[in-house]
C-alpha positions as CSV (number, residue, x, y, z in Angstrom):
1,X,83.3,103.0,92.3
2,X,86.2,104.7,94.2
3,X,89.0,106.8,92.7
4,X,92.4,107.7,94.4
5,X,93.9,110.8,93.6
6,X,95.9,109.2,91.2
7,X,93.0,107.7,89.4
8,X,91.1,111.2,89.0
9,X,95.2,112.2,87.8
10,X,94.9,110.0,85.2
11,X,91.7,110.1,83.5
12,X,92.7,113.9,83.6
13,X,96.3,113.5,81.8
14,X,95.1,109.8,80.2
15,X,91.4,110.9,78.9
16,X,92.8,109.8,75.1
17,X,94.3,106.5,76.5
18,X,91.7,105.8,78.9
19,X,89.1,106.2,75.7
20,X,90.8,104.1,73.3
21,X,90.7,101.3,75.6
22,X,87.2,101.4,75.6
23,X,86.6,104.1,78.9
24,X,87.4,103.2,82.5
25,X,85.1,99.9,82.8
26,X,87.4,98.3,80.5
27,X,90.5,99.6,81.2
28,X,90.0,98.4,84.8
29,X,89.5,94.8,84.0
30,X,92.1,95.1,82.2
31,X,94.0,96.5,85.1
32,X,92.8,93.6,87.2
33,X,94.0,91.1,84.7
34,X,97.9,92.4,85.3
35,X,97.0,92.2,89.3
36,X,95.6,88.4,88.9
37,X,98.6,87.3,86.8
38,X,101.0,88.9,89.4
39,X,99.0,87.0,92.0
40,X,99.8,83.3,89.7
41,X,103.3,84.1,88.9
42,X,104.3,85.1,92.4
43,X,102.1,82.2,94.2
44,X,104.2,79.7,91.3
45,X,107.5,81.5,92.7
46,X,107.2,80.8,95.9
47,X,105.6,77.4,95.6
48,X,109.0,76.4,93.4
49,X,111.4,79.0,94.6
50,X,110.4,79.1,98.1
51,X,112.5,81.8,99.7
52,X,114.8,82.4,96.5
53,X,111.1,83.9,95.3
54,X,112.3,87.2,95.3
55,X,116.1,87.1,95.0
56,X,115.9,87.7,91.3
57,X,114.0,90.3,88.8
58,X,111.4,89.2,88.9
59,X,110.6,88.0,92.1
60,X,111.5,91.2,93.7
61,X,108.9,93.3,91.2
62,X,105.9,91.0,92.1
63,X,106.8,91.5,95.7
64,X,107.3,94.9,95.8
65,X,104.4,95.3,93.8
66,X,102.3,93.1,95.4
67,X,103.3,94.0,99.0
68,X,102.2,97.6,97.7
69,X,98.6,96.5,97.4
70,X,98.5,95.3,100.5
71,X,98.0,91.6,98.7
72,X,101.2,89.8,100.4
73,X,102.6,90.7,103.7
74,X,106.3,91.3,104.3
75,X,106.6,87.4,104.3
76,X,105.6,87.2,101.0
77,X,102.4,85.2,102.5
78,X,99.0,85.8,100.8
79,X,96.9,88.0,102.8
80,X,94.1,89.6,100.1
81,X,92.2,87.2,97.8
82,X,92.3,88.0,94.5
83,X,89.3,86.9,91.9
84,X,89.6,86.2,88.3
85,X,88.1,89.3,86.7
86,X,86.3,89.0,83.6
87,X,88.0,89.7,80.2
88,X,88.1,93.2,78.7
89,X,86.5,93.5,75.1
90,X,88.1,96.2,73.5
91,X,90.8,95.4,71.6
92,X,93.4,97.5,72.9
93,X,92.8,96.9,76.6
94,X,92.1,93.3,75.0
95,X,95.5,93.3,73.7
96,X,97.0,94.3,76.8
97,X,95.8,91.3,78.6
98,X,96.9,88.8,75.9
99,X,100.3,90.4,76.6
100,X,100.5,88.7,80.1
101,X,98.7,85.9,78.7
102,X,101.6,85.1,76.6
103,X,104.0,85.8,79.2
104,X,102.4,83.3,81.2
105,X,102.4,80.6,78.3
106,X,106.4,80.7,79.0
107,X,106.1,80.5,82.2
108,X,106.8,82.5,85.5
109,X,109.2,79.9,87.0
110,X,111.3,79.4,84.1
111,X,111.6,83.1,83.2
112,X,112.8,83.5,87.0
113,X,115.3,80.7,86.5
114,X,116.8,82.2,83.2
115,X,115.6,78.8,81.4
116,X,113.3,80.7,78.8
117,X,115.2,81.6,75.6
118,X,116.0,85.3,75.4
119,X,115.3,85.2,71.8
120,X,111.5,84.4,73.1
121,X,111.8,87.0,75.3
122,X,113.0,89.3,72.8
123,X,110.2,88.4,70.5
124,X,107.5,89.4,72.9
125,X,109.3,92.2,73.6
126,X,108.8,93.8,70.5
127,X,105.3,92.5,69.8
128,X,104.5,94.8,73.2
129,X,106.6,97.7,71.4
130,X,104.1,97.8,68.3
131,X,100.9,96.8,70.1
132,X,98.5,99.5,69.8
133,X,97.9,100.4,73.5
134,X,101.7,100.9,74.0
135,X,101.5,103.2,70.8
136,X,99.1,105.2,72.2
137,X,100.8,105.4,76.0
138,X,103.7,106.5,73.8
139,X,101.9,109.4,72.4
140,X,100.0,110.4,75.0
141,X,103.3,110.7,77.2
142,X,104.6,113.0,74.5
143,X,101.8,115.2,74.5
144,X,101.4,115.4,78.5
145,X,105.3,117.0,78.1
146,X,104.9,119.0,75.1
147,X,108.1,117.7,73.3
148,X,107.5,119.7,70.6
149,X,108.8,122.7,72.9
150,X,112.5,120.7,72.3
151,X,114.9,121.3,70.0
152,X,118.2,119.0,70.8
153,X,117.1,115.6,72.4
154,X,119.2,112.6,73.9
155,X,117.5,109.8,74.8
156,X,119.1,106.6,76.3
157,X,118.4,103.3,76.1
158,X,116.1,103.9,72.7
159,X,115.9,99.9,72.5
160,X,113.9,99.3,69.0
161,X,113.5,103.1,68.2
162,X,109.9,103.6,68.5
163,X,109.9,106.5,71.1
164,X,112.6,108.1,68.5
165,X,110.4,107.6,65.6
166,X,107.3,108.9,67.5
167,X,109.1,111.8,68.4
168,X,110.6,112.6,64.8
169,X,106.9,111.6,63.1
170,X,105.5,114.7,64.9
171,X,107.9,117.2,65.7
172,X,111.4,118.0,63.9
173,X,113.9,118.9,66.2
174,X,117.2,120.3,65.1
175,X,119.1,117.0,66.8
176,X,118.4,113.8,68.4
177,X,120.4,111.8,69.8
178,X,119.8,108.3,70.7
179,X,122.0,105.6,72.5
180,X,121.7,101.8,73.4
181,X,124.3,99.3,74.3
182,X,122.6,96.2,72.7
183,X,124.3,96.5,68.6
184,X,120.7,95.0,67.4
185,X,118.7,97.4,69.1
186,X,121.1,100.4,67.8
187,X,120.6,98.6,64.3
188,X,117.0,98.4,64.6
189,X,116.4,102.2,65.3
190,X,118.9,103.7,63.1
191,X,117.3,101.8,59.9
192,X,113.7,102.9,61.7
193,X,115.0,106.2,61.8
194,X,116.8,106.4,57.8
195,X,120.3,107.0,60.1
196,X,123.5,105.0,60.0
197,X,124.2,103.5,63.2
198,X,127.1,105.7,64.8
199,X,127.3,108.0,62.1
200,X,126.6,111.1,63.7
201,X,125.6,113.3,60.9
202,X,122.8,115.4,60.0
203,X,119.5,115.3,62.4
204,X,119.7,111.9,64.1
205,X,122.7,110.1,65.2
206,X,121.8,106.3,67.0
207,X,125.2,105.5,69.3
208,X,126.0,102.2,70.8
209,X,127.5,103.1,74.1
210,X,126.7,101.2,77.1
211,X,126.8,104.9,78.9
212,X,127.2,108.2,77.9
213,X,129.2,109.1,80.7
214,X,132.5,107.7,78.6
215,X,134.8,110.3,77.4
216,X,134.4,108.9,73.6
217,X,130.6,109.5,73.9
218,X,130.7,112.5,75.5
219,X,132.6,114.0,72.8
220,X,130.3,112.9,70.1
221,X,127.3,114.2,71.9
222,X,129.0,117.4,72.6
223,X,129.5,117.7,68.9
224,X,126.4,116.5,67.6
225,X,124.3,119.1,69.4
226,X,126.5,121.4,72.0
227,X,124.1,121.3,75.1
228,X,120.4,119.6,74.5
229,X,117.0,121.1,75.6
230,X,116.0,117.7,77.4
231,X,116.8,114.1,77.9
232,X,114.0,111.8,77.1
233,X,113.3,108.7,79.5
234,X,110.6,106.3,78.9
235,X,110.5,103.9,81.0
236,X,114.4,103.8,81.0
237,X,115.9,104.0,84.6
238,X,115.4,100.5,84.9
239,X,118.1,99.6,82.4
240,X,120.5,101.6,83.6
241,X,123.8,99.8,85.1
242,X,123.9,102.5,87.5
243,X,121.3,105.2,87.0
244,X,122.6,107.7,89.4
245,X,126.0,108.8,87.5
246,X,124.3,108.3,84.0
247,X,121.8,110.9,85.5
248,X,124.7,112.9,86.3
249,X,126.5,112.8,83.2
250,X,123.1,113.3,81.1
251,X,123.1,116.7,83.3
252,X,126.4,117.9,82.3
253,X,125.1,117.5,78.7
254,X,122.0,119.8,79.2
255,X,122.0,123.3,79.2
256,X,121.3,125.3,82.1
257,X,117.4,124.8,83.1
258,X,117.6,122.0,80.4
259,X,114.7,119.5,81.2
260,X,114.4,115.5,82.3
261,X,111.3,114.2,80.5
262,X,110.4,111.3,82.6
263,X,107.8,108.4,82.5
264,X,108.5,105.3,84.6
265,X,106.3,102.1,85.6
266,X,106.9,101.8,89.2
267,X,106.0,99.1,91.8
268,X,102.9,100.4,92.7
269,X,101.9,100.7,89.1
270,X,100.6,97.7,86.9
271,X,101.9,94.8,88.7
272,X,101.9,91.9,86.2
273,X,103.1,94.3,83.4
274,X,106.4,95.5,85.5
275,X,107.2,91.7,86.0
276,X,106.7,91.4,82.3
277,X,109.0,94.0,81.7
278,X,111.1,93.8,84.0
279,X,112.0,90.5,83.0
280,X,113.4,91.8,79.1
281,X,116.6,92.6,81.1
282,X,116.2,95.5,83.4
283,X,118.8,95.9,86.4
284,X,116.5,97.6,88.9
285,X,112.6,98.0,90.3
286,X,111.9,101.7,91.8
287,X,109.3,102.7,94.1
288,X,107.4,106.2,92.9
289,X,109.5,107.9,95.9
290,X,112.7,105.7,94.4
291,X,112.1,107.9,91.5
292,X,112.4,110.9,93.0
293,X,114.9,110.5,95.1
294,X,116.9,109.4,92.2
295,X,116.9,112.2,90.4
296,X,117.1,114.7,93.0
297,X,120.1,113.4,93.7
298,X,121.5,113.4,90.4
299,X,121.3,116.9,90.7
300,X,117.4,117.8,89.0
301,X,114.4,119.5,90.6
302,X,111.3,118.6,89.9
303,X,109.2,120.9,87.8
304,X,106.0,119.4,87.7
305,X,104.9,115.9,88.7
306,X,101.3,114.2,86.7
307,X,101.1,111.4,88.0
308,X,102.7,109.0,90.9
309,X,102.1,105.7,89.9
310,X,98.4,105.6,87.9
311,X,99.0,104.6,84.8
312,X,102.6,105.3,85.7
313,X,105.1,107.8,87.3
314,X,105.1,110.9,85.0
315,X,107.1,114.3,85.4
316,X,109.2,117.4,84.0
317,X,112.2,118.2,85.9
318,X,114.6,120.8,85.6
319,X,118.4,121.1,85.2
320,X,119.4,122.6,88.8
321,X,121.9,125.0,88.3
């Protein structure tokens, strides 16, 4: 069995997540299981699709993804057989899989083509929000970048609130902010959170704002919490309209040396689940080095990087002054 230096990364950072799924046997087929569905869906794109296959979302994660691995070449072509791997028995690396299995009971094609209802999509979703191996992710992220060192927090895009509600469950920091754009998501947290959505008073204040770079929110971040310690993204660029000048205007509301708290599944990461994601709405698909280059220029240095790509991309970066 060969490990990458990512791999060796993660069972270092990942040794709680990596156990809970049942150690690294498991968590490999399970692994293998998001690899083989990319393989279906992107094989059923291309067969339907032809060379529209990657022209939306989702096309153009499998590919990435896939082309990654070496799997496809830059035709899109098979060039790597895949085999069915056998099914993980551990119920959280078990749960994992069944998240692609039902993704795949809507179907790859019809996703693509914007025929699935979004209120399915939204539905599975937040099933993969509450499912026990995302919990666990979640809190393992928060221990690999010590949030509890962080005493005024914005987070954007906070979609159903669970990150926020993680965060406030273990640590009470003096203020926390958290935005969205969708009114039902911003709902959904502030009652998860005992807060009144865009009532900015007390500890927590939930904001619908598309952006935080609009002089109306800027002002009610300002005065919610001055400057903040660090802004809190998991797995968040991807929503962004444009992630460069909300990066920027999350800066100018940090203070100096104020922190960017990042974790972000990126192409090379788990294939099938990025195109799972992906297809809940985001705007964008980033390489590892995407990532970085992102927010190096948005005006951050990096502090200290875990991980690349294995289980995700995961690093502290600093406010540069």
């Amino acid at each position: 069995m060969s490990f990458s230096w990512d791999d060796v990364n993660a069972l270092r950072h990942y040794g709680k997540f990596i156990k809970a799924g049942g150690g690294i046997g498991e968590v490999r087929k399970a692994l293998a299981w998001s690899t083989w569905y990319a393989v279906k869906w992107w094989s059923e794109l291309k067969h339907e699709l032809g060379i529209d296959a990657d022209r939306n979302i989702l096309g153009k994660a499998l590919f990435m993804s896939l082309r990654a691995r070496g799997i496809i070449d830059d035709g899109g072509r098979l060039v790597k057989r895949v085999e069915t791997p056998p099914r993980p028995v551990n119920p959280y690396s078990a749960e994992f899989v069944e998240l692609h299995d039902s993704f795949d009971a809507l179907g790859a094609v019809e996703v693509a083509k914007g025929a699935v209802d979004r209120d399915k999509l939204r539905i599975l979703y937040s099933s993969m929000l509450a499912q026990g191996w995302y919990d666990i992710m979640r809190e393992t992220f928060l221990d690999l970048v010590e949030i509890g060192r962080y005493l005024n927090i914005v987070e954007p895009h906070c979609k159903e609130g669970q990150l926020a509600y993680a965060v406030l469950r273990r640590h009470q920091p003096e203020r926390y902010l958290a935005y969205d754009p969708d009114p039902d998501d911003v709902e959904a947290t502030a009652s998860l959170l005992g807060a009144s959505p865009n009532v900015c008073a007390g500890k927590v204040c939930v904001l619908q704002t598309p952006t935080i770079c609009g002089p109306a929110a800027r002002e009610v971040a300002s005065k919610f919490a001055g400057a903040f310690d660090a802004v809190l993204l998991f797995h968040t660029l991807y929503w962004m309209a444009d992630p460069l000048a909300e990066l920027r205007c999350l800066k100018a509301l940090l203070r100096p040396g104020g922190r960017l708290l990042v974790g972000q599944q990126v192409v090379e990461s788990t294939p099938g689940l990025l195109a799972v994601v992906v297809s809940f709405g985001a705007r964008h698909v980033f390489r590892w080095r995407d990532v970085e280059a992102l927010l190096g220029a948005a005006g951050f240095e990096k502090e200290r990087r875990y991980t690349r790509y294995s289980p995700y991309y995961i690093a502290v970066w600093r406010a540069a002054q």
